[in-house]
C-alpha positions in Angstrom: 0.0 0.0 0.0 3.0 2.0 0.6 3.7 3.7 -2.8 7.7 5.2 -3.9 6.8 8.5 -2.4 6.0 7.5 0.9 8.9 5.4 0.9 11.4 7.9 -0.5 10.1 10.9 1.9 10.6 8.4 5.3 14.2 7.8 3.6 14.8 11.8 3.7 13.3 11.5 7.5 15.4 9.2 8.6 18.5 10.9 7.0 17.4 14.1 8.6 16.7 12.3 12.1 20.4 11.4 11.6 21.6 14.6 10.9 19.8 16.1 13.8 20.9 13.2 16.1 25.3 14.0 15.3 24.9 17.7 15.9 23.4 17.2 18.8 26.2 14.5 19.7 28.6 17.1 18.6 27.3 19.9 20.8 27.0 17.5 24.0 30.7 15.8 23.4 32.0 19.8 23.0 30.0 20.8 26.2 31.2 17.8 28.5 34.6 17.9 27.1 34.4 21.8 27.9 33.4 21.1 31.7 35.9 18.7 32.2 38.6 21.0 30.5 37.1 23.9 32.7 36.5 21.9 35.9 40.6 20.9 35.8 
């Protein structure tokens, strides 16, 4: 029932989910490494 469209736009999601997901990674991995360079 699902047709290419459907399919194609979750692809997109899921590619934007991940993009989301490793800047947010980024940020917190810069912020703890910041407090632990700072609390030193």
């Amino acid at each position: 029932m699902s047709n290419p469209d459907d399919h194609r736009r979750k692809k997109g999601n899921l590619r934007l989910a991940l993009i989301l997901v490793s800047i947010a990674a980024v940020f917190f991995i810069g912020f703890v490494a910041k407090m632990v360079l700072l609390g030193k």
